[in-house]
C-alpha positions as CSV (number, residue, x, y, z in Angstrom):
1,X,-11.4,126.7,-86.4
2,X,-13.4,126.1,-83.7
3,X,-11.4,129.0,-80.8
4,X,-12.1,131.5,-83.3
5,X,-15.7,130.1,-84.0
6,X,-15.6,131.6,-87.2
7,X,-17.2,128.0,-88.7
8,X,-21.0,127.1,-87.5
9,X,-20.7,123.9,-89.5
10,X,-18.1,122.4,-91.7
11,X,-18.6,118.6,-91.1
12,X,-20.7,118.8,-94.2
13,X,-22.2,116.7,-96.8
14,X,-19.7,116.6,-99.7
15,X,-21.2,118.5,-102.9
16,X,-20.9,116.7,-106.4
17,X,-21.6,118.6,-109.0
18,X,-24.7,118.2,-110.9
19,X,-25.0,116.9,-114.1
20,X,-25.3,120.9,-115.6
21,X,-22.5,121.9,-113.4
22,X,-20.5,119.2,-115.1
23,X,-21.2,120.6,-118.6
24,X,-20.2,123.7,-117.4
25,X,-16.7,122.9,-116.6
26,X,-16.3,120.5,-119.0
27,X,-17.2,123.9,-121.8
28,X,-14.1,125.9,-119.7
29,X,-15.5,127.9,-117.0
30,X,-13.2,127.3,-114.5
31,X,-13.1,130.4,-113.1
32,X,-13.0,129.3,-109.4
33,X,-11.6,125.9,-109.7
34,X,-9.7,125.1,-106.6
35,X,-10.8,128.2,-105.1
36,X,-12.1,127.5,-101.4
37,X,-15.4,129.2,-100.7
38,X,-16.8,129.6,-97.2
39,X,-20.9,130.8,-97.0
40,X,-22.7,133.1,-94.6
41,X,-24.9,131.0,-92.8
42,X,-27.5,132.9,-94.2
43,X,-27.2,131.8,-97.5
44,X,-29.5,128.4,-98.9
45,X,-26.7,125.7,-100.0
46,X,-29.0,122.5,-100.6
47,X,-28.7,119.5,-97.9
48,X,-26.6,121.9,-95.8
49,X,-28.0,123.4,-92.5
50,X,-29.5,127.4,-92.8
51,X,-29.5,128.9,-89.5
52,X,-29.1,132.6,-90.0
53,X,-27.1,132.2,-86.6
54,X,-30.3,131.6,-84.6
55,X,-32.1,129.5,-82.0
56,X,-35.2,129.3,-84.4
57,X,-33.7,128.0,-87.7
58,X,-31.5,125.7,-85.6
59,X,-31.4,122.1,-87.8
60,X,-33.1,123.4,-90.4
61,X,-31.8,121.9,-93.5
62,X,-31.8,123.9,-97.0
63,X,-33.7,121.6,-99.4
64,X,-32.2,124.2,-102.2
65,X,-29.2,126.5,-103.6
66,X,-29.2,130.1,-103.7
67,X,-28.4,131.4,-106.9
68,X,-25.0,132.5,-106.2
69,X,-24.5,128.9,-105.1
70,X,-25.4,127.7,-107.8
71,X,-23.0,130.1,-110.1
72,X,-20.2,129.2,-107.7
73,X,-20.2,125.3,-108.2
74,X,-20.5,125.8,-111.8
75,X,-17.4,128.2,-111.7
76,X,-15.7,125.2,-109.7
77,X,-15.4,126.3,-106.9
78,X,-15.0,124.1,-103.8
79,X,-17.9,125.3,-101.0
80,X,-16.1,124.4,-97.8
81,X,-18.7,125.5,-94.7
82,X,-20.8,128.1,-93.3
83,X,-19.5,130.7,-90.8
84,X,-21.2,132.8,-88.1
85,X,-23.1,136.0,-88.1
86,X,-25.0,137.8,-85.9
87,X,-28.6,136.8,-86.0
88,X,-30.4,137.0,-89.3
89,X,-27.5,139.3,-90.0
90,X,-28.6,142.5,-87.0
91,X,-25.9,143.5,-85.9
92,X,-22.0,144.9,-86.1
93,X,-19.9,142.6,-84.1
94,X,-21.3,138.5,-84.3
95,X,-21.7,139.2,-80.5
96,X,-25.9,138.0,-81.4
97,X,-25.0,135.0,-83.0
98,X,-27.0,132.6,-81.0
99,X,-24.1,129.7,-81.2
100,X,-21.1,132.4,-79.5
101,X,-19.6,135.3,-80.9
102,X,-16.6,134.7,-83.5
103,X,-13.5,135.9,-82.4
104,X,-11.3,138.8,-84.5
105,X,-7.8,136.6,-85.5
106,X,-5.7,139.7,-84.5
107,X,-7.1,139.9,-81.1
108,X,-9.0,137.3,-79.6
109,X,-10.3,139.4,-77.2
110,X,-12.1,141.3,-79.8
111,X,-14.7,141.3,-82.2
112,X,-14.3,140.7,-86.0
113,X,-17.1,143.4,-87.0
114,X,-20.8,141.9,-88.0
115,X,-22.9,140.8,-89.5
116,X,-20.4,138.9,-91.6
117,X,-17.9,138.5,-88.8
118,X,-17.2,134.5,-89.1
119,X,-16.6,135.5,-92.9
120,X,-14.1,138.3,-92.1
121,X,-12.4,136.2,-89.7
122,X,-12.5,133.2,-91.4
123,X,-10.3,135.0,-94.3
124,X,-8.5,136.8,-92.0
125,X,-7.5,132.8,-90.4
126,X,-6.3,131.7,-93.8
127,X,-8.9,129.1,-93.2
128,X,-10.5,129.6,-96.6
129,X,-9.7,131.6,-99.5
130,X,-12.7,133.8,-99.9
131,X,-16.0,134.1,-98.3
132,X,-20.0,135.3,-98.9
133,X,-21.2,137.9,-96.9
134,X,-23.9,140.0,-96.9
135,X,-24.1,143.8,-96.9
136,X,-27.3,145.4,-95.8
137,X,-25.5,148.9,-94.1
138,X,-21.7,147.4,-94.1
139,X,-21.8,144.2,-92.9
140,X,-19.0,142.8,-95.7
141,X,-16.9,146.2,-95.3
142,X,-17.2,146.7,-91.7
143,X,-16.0,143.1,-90.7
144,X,-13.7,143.2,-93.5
145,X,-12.2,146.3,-91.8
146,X,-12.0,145.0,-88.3
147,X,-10.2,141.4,-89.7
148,X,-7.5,143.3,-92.6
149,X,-9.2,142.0,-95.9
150,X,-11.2,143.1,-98.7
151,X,-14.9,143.1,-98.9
152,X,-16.9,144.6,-101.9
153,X,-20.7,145.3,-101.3
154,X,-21.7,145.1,-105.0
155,X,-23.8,147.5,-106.8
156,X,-27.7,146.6,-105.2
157,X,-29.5,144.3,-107.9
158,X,-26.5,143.0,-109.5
159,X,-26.3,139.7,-107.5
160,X,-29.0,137.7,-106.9
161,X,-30.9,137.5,-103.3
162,X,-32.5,134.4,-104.0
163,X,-31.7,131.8,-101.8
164,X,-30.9,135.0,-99.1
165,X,-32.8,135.0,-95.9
166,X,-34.2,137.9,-96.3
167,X,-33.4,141.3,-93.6
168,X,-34.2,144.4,-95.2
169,X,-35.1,143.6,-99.2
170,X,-34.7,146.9,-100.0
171,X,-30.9,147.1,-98.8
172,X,-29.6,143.4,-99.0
173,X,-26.7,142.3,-100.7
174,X,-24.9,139.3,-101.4
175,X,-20.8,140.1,-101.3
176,X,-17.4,138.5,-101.1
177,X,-14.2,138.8,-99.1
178,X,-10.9,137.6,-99.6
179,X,-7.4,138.9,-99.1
180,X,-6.9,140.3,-102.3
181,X,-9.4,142.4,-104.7
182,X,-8.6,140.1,-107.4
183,X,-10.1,137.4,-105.9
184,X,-13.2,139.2,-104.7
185,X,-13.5,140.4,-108.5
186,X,-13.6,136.3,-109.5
187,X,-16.2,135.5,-107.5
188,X,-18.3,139.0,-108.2
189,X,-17.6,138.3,-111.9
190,X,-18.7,134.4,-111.5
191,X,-22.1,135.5,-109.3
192,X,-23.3,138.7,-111.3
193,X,-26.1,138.7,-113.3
194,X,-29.4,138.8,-113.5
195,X,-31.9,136.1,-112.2
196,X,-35.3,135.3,-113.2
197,X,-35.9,134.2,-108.9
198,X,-35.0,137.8,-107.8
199,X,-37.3,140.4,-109.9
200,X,-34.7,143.1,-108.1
201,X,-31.6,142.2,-110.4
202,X,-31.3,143.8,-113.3
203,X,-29.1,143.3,-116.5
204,X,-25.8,143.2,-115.5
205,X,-22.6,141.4,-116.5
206,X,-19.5,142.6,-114.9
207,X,-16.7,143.7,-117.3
208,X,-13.3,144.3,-116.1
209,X,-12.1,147.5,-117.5
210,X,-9.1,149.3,-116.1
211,X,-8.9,152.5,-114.3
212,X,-6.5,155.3,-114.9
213,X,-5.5,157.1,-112.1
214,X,-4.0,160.0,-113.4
215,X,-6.9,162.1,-113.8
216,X,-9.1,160.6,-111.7
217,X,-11.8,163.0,-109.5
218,X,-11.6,161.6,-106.2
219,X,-14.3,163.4,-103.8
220,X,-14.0,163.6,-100.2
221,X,-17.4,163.4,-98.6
222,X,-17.4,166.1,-95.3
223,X,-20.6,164.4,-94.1
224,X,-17.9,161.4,-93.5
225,X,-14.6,162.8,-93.0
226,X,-16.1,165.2,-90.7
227,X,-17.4,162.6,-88.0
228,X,-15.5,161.7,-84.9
229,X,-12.8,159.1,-86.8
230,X,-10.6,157.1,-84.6
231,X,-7.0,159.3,-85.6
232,X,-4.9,156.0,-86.8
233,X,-7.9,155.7,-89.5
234,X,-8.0,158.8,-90.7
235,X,-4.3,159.3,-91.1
236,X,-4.3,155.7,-92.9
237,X,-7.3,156.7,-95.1
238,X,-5.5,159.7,-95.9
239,X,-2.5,157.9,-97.0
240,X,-4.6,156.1,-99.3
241,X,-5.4,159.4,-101.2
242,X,-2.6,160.4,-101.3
243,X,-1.5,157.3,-102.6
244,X,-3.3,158.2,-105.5
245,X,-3.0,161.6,-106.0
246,X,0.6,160.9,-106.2
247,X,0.0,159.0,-109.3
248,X,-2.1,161.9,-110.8
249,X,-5.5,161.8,-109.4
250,X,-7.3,164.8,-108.5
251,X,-9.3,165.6,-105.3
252,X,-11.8,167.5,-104.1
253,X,-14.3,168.0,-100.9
254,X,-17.8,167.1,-101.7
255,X,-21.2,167.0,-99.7
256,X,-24.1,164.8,-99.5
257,X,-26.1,167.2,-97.0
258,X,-28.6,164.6,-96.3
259,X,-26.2,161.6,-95.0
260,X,-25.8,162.9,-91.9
261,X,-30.0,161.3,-91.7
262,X,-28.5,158.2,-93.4
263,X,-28.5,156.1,-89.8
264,X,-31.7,157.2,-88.7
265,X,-33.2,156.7,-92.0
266,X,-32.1,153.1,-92.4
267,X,-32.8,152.3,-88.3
268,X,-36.5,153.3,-89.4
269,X,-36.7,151.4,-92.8
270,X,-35.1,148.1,-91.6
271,X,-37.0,146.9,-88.9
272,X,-40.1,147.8,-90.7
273,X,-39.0,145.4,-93.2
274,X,-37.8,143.2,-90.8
275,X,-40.5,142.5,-89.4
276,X,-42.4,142.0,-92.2
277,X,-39.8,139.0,-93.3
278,X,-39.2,137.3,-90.0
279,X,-43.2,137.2,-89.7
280,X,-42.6,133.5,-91.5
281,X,-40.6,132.4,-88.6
282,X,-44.3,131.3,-86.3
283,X,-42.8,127.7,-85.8
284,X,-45.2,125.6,-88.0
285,X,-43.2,126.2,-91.5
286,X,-39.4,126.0,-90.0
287,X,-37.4,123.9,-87.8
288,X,-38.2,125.1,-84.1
289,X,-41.9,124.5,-82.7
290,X,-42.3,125.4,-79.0
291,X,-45.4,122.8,-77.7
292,X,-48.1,124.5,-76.7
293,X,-52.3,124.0,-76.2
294,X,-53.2,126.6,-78.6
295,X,-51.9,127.7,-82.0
296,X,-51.6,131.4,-81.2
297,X,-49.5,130.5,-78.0
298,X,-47.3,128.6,-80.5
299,X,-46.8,131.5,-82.4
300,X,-46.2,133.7,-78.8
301,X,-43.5,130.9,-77.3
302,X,-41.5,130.0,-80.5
303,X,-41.1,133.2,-81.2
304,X,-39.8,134.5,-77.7
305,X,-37.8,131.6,-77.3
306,X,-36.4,131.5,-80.8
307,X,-35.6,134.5,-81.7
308,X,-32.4,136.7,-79.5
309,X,-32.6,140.2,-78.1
310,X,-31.7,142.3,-81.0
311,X,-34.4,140.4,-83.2
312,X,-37.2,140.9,-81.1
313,X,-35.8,144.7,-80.8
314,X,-36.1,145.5,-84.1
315,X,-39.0,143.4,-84.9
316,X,-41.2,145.4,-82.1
317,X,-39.8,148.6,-83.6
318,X,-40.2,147.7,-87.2
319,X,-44.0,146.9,-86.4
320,X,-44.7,150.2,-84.6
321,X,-42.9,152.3,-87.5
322,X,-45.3,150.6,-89.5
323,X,-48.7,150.7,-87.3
324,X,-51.9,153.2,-87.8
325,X,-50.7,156.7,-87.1
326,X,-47.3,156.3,-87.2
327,X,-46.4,155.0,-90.9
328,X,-46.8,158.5,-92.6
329,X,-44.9,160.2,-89.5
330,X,-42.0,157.7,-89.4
331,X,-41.0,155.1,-92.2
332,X,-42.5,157.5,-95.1
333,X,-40.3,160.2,-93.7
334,X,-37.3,157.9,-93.7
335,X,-38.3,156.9,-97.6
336,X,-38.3,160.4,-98.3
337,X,-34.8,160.7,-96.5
338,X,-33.4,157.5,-99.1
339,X,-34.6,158.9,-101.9
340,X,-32.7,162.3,-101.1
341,X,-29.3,160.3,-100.4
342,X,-29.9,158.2,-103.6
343,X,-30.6,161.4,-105.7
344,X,-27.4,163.3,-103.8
345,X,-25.0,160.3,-104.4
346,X,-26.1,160.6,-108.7
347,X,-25.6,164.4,-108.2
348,X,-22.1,164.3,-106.8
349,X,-20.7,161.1,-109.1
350,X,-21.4,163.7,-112.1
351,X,-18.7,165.7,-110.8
352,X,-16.3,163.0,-109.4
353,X,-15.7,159.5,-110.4
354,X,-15.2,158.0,-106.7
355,X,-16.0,158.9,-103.2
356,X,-13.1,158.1,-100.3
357,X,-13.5,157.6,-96.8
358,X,-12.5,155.7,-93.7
359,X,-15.1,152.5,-93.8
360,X,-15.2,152.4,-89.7
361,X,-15.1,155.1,-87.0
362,X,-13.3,153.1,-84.8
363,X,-10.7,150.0,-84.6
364,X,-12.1,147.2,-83.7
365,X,-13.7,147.0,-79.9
366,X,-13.5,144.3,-77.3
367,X,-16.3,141.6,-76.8
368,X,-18.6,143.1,-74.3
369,X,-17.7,146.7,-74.5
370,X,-21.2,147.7,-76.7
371,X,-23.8,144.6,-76.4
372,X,-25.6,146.4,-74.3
373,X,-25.7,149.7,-75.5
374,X,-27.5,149.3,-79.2
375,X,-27.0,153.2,-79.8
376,X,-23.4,152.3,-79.6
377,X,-23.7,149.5,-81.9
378,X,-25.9,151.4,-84.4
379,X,-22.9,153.6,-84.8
380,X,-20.5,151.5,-86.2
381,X,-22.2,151.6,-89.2
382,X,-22.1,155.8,-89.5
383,X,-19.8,155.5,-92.2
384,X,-21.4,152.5,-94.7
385,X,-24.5,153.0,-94.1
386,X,-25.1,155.7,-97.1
387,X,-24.1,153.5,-100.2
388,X,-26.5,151.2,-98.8
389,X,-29.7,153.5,-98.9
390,X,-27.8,154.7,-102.7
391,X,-28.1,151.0,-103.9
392,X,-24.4,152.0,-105.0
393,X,-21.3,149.7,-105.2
394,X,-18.6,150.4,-102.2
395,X,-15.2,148.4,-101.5
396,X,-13.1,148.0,-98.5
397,X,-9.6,147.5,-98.5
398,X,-6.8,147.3,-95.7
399,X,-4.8,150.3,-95.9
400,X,-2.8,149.5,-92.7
401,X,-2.3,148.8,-89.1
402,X,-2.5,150.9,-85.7
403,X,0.2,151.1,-83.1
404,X,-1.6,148.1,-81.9
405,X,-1.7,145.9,-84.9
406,X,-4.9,146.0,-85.3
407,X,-5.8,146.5,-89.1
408,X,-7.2,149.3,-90.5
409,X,-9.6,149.6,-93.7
410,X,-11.0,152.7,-96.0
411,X,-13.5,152.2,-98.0
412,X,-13.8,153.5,-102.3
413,X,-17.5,154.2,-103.7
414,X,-18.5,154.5,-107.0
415,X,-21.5,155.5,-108.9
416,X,-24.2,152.7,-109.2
417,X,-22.7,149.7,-112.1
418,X,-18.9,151.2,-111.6
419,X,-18.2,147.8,-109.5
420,X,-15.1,147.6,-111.7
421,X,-14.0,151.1,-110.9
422,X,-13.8,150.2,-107.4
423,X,-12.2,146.5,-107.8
424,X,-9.6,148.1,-109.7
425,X,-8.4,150.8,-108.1
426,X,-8.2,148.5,-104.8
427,X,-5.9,145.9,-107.3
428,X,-4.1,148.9,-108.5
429,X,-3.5,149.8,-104.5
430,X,-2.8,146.1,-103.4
431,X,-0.1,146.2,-106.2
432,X,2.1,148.3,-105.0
433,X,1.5,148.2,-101.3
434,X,2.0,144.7,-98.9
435,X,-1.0,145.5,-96.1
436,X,-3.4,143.2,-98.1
437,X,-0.7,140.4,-97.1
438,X,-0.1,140.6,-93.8
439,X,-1.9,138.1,-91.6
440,X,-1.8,137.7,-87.8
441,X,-0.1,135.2,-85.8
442,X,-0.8,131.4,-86.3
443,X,-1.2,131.6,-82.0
444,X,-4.2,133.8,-82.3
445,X,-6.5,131.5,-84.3
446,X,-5.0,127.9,-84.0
């Protein structure tokens, strides 16, 4: 576990379960029993340490469970540790974790994607049989991508982001990963559902249904396809349609002539709300205190010392997006530009039941190679952002490897509550194809 650093703790208070989550398995819900669960470290698990991979939350202990937590234990399942991210979840490779980056399984030398990178790779490992992630512009699809397993970012305001540290509100989403979609579907059917704590959810209770393919509209988004796309990915992504259009589906090419704003957009709206929800971190209510004479230099020094580069980025740009005289001129505009992908992606799902399209740009890159160029960064998520700023559910499944072996992963999106849609026609894929089983050499992560 600890070459790959996928794992930021795992020598961890054993949980019991509670008295209710007792009476829960003892009526039959089972769901997850045995099942093997590792957590983001962004995600509250009570008398476990929340660090949100940084400096400033360092020993911080939870005092309670998220909600999804507490849905898991009652499904059973066995919470094993939390893995790395990059810092309160900014970024696309875990390179900002403050503890180390986490390493890809395939290729040490590279990154496993971000923000949910110690998740991806942790899966990827065989280490644990699924993780949490969370998706705020493809940070459960991307890693999921870059590591060769299969990540869901749920419909927005199905699960519940209580017990979440907070990035952007408006985006986050709690997610799983696992090897195969069946699994991800147990633990998305076990943590659905509305929550009194979160006043974002709304009714929902995931029912499978199956999918027929023959018949199916699948669109092909030009705004997506149409971007420079790493050749191996494309041709694997198009294998993927064809898969199905082989088995009756039809297809079509589609637009959504406002993604192409969909980065910008979300590089406006995030920080702002960024910095709104980090503004807690002022080391008097958490863990880290920096000793100073005054109480405003206490606010100054904890916060430069706590916090990473990336953090402090976004957190000065959030705070001018949102100042006098810039607010109408720059985030308004970007809420304007959400609102026109939103209405686009309900326009296009009335003429085809599922969009298609490579989830990353590129195969995974080496540590180092974009750090320190955040433009370059920015653009890994070109491709997930949009279902983000559509609140819509998306999947990403392995659909094969380069020349390389390193894994490749397309993504399927569906209109906003189609979760199932998705989830099945990935287990309808995985079924009849072996690249969801594949796993990389016990030499690169032991």
């Amino acid at each position: 576990m600890s070459e790959l650093n996928a794992f930021l703790h795992t020598d961890l208070k054993p949980i019991s379960p509670s008295p209710l989550d007792s009476l829960e398995l003892a009526r039959g819900n089972r769901s997850l029993e045995g099942m093997k669960v590792a957590i983001k470290d962004n995600i509250a698990v009570a008398d476990w340490p929340l660090t949100a991979g940084s400096k400033i939350l360092d020993g911080y202990i939870s005092p309670y469970d998220a909600t999804v937590i507490t849905k898991l234990k009652r499904a059973g399942a066995t919470l094993i540790g939390k893995t790395n991210l990059d810092e309160f979840a900014m970024g696309s490779s875990t390179e900002t974790s403050a503890f180390g980056p986490a390493l890809n399984p395939w290729d040490n030398t590279r990154v496993p994607g971000g923000s949910s990178g110690g998740s991806a790779a942790a899966v990827a490992a065989g280490l644990c049989d699924v993780a949490l992630g969370s998706d705020t512009a493809g940070s459960i699809r991307q890693p999921a991508a870059f590591c060769g397993v299969t990540g869901l970012k749920p419909t927005y305001g199905s699960v519940s982001r209580y017990g979440l540290v907070a990035l952007a509100s408006s985006f986050d989403v709690i997610g799983a990963m696992a090897y195969k979609a069946e699994d991800v579907e147990r633990v998305f059917a076990a943590m659905s559902g509305q929550d009194e704590f979160d006043q974002t959810t709304f009714s929902y209770k995931y029912k499978p249904e199956g999918v027929k393919v023959d018949g199916l509209k699948i669109g092909l988004p030009r705004e997506l396809w149409e971007l420079e796309i790493d050749p191996e990915i494309k041709k694997a992504t198009q294998e993927l349609v064809k898969f199905f259009v082989d088995r009756g589906a039809k297809i079509s090419d589609v637009s959504l002539p406002s993604l192409p704003l969909a980065l910008p957009a979300y590089y406006v709206i995030l920080p702002a709300e960024a910095s709104a929800n980090l503004a807690r971190f002022d080391g008097i209510r958490y863990k880290h205190s920096e000793p100073t004479e005054t109480l405003l230099e206490r606010y100054t020094k904890t916060r430069s010392v706590g916090f990473g580069a990336e953090v402090k980025r976004r957190i000065l740009l959030g705070t001018f997006a949102l100042s006098v005289g810039h607010y109408d001129a720059y985030y308004q505009q970007a809420v304007n530009v959400q609102r026109k992908i939103e209405q686009e992606h309900q326009e296009v799902f009335e003429k085809v039941d599922v969009l298609i399209s490579p989830t990353t740009p590129s195969l995974p890159f080496k540590i180092g190679e974009k750090i320190d160029d955040p433009i370059e960064m920015y653009k890994s998520d070109l491709l997930t952002v949009g279902a983000n700023l559509a609140g819509v559910p998306a999947i990403s499944l392995p659909v094969g490897f380069s020349k390389s072996g390193l894994p490749i992963g397309a993504q399927i999106i569906a209109k906003r509550g189609s979760d199932n849609v998705v989830l099945d026609l990935a287990k309808i894929f995985q079924a009849e194809t072996e690249h969801h089983n594949r796993r990389p050499e016990p030499s690169n992560h032991q």
